[in-house]
C-alpha positions as CSV (number, residue, x, y, z in Angstrom):
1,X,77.2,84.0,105.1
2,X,76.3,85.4,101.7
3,X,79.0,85.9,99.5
4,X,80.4,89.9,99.3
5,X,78.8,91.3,96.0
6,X,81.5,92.2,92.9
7,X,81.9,95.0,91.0
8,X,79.4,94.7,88.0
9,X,80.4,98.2,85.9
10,X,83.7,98.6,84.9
11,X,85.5,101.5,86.9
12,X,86.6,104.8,85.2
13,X,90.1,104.5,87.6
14,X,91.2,101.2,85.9
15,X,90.6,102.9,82.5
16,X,92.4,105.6,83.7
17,X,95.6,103.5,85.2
18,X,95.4,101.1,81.9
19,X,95.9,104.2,79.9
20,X,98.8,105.7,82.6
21,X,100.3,102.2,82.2
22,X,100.5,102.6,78.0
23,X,101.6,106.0,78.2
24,X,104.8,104.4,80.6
25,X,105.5,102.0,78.2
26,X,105.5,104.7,75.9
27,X,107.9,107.1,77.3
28,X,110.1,104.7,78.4
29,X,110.4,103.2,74.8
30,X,110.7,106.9,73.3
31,X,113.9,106.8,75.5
32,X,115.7,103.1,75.2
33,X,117.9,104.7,72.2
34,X,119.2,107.3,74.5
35,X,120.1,105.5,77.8
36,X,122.8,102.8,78.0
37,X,122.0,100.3,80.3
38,X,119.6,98.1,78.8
39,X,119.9,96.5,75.1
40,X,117.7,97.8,72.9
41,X,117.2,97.1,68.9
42,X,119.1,100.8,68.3
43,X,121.3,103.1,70.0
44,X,122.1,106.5,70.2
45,X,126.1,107.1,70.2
46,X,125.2,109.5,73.5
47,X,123.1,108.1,76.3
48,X,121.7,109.8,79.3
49,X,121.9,108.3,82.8
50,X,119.2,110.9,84.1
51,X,116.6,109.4,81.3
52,X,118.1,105.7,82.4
53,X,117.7,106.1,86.4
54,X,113.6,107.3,85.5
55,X,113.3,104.5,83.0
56,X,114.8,102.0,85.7
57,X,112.1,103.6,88.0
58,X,109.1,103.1,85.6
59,X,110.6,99.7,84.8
60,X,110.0,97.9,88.4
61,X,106.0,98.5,88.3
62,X,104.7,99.3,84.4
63,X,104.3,96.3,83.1
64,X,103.3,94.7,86.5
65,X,100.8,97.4,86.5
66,X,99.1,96.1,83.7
67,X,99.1,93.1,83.9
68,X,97.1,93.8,87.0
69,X,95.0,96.0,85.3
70,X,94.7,92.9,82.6
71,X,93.2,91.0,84.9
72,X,90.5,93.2,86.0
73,X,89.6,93.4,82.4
74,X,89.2,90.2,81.6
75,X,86.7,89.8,84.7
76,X,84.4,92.6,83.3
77,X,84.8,90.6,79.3
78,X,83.9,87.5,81.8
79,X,80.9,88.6,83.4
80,X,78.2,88.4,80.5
81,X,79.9,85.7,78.3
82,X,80.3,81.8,78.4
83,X,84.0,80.6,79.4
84,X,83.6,79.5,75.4
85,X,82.6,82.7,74.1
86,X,85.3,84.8,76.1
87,X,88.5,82.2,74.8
88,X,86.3,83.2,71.1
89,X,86.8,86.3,72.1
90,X,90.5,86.9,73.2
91,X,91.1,85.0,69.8
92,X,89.8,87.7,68.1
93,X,91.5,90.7,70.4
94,X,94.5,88.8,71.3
95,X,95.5,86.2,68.7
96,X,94.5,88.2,64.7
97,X,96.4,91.8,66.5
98,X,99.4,89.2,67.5
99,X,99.3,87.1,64.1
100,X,99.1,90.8,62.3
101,X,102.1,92.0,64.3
102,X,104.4,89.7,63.8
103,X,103.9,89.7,60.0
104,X,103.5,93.6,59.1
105,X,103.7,96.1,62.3
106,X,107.3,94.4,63.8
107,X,109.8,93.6,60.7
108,X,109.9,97.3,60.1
109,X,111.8,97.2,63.1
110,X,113.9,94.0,62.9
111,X,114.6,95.6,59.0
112,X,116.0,98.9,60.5
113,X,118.1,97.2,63.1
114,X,119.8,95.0,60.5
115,X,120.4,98.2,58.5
116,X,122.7,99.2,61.1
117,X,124.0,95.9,61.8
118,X,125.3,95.8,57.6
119,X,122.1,94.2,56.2
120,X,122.3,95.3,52.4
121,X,119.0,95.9,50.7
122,X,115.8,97.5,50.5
123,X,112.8,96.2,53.0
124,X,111.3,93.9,50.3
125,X,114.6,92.3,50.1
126,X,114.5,91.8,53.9
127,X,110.9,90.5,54.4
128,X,111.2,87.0,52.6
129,X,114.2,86.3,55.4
130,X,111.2,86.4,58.5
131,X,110.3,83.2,56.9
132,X,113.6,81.4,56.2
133,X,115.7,82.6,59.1
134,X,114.3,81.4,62.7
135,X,113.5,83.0,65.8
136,X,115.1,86.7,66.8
137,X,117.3,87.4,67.6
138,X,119.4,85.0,65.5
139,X,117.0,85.0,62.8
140,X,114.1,87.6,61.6
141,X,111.1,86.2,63.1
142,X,110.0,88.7,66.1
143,X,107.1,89.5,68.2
144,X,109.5,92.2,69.9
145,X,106.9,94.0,71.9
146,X,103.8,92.5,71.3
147,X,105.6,89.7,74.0
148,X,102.9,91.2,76.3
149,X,99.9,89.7,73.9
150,X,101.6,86.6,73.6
151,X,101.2,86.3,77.5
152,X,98.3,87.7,78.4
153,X,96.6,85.6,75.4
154,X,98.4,82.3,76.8
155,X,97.3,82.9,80.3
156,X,93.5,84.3,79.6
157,X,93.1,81.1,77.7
158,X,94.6,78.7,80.0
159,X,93.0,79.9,82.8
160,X,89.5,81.4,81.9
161,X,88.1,78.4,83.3
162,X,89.6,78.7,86.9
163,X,88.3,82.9,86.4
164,X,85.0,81.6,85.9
165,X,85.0,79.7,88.9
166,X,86.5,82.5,90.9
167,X,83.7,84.4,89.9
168,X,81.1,81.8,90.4
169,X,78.9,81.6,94.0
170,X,80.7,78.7,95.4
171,X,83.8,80.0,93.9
172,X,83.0,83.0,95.6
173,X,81.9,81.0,99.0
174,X,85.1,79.0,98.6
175,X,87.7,82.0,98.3
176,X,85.7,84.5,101.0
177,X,89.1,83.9,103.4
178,X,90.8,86.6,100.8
179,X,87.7,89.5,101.8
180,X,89.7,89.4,105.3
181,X,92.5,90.3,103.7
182,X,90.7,93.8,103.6
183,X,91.0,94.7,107.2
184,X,93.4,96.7,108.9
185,X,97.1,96.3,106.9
186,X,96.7,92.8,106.0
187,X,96.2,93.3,102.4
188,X,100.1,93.3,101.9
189,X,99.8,89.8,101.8
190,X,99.1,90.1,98.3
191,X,103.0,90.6,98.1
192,X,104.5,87.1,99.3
193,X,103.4,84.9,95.7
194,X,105.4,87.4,93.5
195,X,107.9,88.0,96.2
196,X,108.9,84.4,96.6
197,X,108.7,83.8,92.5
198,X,110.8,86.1,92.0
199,X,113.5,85.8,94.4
200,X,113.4,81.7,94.2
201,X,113.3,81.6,90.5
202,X,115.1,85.0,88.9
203,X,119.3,84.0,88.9
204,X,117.9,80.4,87.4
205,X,115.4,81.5,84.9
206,X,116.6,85.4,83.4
207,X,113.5,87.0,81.7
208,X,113.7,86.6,77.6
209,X,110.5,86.9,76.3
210,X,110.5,84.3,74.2
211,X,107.8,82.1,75.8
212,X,109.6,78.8,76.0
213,X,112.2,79.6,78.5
214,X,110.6,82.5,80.3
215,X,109.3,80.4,83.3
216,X,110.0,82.9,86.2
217,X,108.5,85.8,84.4
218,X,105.1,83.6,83.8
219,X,104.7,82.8,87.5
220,X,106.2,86.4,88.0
221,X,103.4,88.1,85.7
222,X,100.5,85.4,86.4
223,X,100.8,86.8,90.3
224,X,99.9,90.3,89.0
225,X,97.1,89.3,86.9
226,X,95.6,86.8,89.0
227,X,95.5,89.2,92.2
228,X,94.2,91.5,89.8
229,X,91.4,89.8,89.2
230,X,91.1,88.3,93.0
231,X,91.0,92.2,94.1
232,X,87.9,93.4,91.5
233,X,86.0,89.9,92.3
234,X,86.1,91.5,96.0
235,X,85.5,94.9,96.0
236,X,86.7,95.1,99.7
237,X,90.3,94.7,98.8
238,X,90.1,97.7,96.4
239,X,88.4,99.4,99.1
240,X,91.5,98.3,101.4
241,X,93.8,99.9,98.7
242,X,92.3,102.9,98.6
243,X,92.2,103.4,102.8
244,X,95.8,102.3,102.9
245,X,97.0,103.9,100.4
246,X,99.3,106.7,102.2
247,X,101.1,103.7,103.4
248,X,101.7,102.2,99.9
249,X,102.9,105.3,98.9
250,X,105.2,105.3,102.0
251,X,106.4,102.0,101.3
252,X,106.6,102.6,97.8
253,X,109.2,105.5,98.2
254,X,111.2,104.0,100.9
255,X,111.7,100.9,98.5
256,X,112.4,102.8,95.6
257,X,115.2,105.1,97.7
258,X,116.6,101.8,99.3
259,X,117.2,100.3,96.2
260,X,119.0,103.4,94.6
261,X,121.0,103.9,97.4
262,X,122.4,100.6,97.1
263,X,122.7,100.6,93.3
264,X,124.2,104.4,93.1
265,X,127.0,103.0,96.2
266,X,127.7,99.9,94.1
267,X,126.6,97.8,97.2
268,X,125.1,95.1,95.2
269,X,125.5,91.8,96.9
270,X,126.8,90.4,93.3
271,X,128.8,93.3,93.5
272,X,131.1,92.6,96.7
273,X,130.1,89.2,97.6
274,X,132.2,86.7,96.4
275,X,130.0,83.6,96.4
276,X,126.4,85.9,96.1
277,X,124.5,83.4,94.5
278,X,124.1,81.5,97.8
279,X,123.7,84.3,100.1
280,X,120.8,85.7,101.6
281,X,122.1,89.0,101.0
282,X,121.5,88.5,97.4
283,X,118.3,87.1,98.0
284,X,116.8,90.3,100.4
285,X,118.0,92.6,97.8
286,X,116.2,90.7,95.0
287,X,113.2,90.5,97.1
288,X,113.1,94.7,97.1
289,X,112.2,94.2,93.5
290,X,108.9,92.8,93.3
291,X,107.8,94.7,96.5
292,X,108.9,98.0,95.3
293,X,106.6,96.7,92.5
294,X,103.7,95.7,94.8
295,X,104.0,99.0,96.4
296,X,103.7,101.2,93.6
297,X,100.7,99.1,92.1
298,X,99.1,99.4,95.6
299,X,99.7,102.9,95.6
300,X,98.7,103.7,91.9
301,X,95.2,101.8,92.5
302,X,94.9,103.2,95.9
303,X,95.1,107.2,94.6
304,X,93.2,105.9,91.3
305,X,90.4,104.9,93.0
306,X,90.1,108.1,95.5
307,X,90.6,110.6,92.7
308,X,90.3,109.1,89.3
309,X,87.1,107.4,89.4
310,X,85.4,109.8,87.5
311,X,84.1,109.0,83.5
312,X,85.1,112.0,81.2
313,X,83.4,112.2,77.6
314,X,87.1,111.7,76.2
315,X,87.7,108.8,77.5
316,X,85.8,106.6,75.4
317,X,87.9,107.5,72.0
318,X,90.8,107.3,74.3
319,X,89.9,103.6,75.5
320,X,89.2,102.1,71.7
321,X,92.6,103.9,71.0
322,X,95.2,102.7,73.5
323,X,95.6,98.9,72.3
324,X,96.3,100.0,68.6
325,X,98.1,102.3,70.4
326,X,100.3,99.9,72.3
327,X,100.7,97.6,68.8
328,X,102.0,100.4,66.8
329,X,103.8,102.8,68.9
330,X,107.3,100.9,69.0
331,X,107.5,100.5,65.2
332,X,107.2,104.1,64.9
333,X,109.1,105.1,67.4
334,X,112.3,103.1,66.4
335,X,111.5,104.3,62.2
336,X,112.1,108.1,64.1
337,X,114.9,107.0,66.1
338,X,116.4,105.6,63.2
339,X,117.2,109.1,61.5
340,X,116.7,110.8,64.6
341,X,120.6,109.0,65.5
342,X,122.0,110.7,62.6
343,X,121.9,114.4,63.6
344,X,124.3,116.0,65.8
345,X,121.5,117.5,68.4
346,X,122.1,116.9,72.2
347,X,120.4,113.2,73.6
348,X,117.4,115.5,75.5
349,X,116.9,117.2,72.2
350,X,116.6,113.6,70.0
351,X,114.3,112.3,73.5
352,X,112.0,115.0,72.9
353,X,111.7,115.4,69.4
354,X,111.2,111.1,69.2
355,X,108.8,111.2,72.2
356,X,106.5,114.4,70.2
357,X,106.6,113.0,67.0
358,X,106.3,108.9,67.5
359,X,103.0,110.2,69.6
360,X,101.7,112.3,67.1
361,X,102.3,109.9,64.0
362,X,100.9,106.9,65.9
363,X,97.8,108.7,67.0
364,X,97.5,110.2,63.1
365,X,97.8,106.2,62.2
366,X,95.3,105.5,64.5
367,X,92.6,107.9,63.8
368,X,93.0,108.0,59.9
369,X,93.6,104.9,58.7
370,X,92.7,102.2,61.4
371,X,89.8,103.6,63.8
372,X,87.4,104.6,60.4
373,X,87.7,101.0,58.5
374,X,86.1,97.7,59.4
375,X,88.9,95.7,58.4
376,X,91.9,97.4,60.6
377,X,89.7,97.6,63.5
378,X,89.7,94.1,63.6
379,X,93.1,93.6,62.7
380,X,93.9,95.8,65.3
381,X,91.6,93.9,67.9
382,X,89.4,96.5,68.4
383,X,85.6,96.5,68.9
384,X,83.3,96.1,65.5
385,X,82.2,100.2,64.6
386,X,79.0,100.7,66.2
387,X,76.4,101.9,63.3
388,X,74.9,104.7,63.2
389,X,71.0,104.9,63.2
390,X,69.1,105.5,60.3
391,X,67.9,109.5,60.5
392,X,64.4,109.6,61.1
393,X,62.2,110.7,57.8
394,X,60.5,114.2,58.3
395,X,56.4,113.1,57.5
396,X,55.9,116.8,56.5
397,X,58.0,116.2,53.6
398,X,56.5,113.0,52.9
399,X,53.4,114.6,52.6
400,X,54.4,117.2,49.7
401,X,56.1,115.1,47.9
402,X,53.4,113.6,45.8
403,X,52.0,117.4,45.4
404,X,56.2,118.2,43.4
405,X,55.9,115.2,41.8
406,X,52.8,115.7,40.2
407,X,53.4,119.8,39.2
């Protein structure tokens, strides 16, 4: 049996999702000041629970979604390089953008939430204290955001050899069990891993963040990337996504409703159970989570693929933009919130005007002073600036030159 071809040109739809996926971090960060459920590094006296309930919505699948999305990506970086060249490589889009981060782009943040905490001083005051002060949140040293980097760097590199593999001939021989996957419904099977991590691993290990203790979020986001890049190695389970995906979308909402109507009717097993932590009520309603995920992700790449598969001219400047994007857009958006908080406008009012004008400033940022200079596009992990061929000399003019010259 010869092994089913792979993709070998990067498809517009993942471009597409990956930027969907940014622009949901996005919003949802525009609105942590204004909703009260979740900590966040500042608040808003006023919260909304309308902007909550969509942000607890975009929360079960966004970052999911990218990881996925992550992993198709690093299979198209894996295709023409060397399993030494690619690790080279994801130090220098990965590991400098991190390193950057944590040293200029984040203590802006940490700085303003200290300000409100009673910190007295200007930021120059503040910045020595990232260096003498441990770990956030007890001390000043933060990658806040950029957690996702952190990540997606540790897994690429600890697992590039195991892609290349995957992607090999007899890797491909070895794994063809996962191209039956593709027929009929089966391709929900791509569920269980993140299913069972989850629900085995969630009340022991709570996500943090902070790399060290995180261990059901690592097995949690490592599902998502490696089926990501299982899925675009055989192009027959995106093909399966896309033919089912009236039936993600199906699942997808049902999930979504079931979960709300237990939350909004306060039926959480932790809720009314007295001993929840060892019963399987708990345990059904904490596997809703990571399916509700699955199902949306299913969906998204599904629809993608139908309708979205199509390159536009635009979307060139917007792929080189999105990862600066992603590093700079919290910073900004908590410097607005942080004198957006003091005015006395409503908490959709101080949404919008944070959500207009953290977009517009990052995107100024971008295009002005990191997308024209050598130096920030590296820092920002983006590609070298491609350079422009010399104009072609017009021989006409060559030829009456000498004659001016002369005269």
């Amino acid at each position: 049996m010869q092994p089913v071809s792979s993709a070998s040109t990067r498809q517009a739809y993942l471009d597409w999702l990956r930027i969907g996926s940014i622009l949901a971090v996005f919003f949802l960060h525009s609105s942590m000041a204004y909703v009260s459920e979740w900590e966040w590094h500042l608040k808003n006296a006023q919260t909304s629970n309308l902007l909550m309930e969509f942000n607890f919505w975009l929360g079960r699948f966004r970052m999911p979604l990218l990881f996925f999305i992550s992993g198709t990506v690093t299979y198209f970086m894996l295709q023409r390089r060397s399993t030494g060249a690619f690790i080279g490589l994801r130090f220098r889009r990965l590991f400098i953008p991190l390193l950057f981060g944590m040293l200029v782009i984040v203590p802006p943040q940490v700085y303003l939430e200290r300000l409100t905490q009673g910190f007295k001083g200007n930021f120059f005051n503040f910045y020595s204290t990232i260096f003498t002060t441990g770990a956030y949140p007890k001390g000043n040293l933060s990658w806040h955001h950029l957690w996702f980097i952190v990540y997606l760097f540790l897994y690429d590199i600890l697992f590039a050899p195991l892609f290349k593999w995957i992607m090999s001939e007899g890797g491909k021989q070895r794994l063809m069990f996962f191209t039956k996957l593709a027929h009929k419904k089966w391709i929900y099977l791509l569920m269980l891993p993140a299913i069972v991590i989850f629900t085995s691993l969630n009340l022991t290990f709570p996500e943090t963040h902070d790399l060290i203790h995180d261990w059901s979020r690592h097995l949690y986001w490592l599902s998502f990337l490696l089926t990501g890049f299982i899925c675009i190695n055989f192009p027959v389970l995106m093909d399966s996504l896309e033919r089912n995906r009236r039936t993600s979308l199906l699942l997808a909402f049902l999930s979504i409703v079931l979960i709300n109507y237990i939350r909004w009717n306060n039926l959480e097993p932790d809720q009314i159970i007295p001993d929840w932590r060892h019963d399987w009520h708990m345990y059904a309603y904490m596997a809703l989570y990571p399916f509700t995920a699955w199902a949306w992700i299913f969906t998204a790449i599904g629809y993608g693929k139908r309708y979205l598969n199509k390159k536009h001219r635009i979307q060139d400047y917007i792929n080189q933009a999105v990862y600066p994007f992603y590093i700079l857009h919290q910073t900004v958006i908590v410097i607005v919130v942080f004198y957006v908080m003091r005015s006395g406008d409503s908490v959709l009012s101080k949404f919008l005007f944070t959500f207009i004008i953290s977009f517009a400033l990052v995107l100024c940022i971008y295009h002005l002073l990191i997308k024209p200079y050598a130096v920030t596009r590296f820092l920002f992990g983006m590609k070298p600036k491609k350079k422009e061929p010399a104009p072609i000399a017009d021989k006409s003019i060559e030829k009456v030159q000498p004659a001016i010259q002369l005269s």
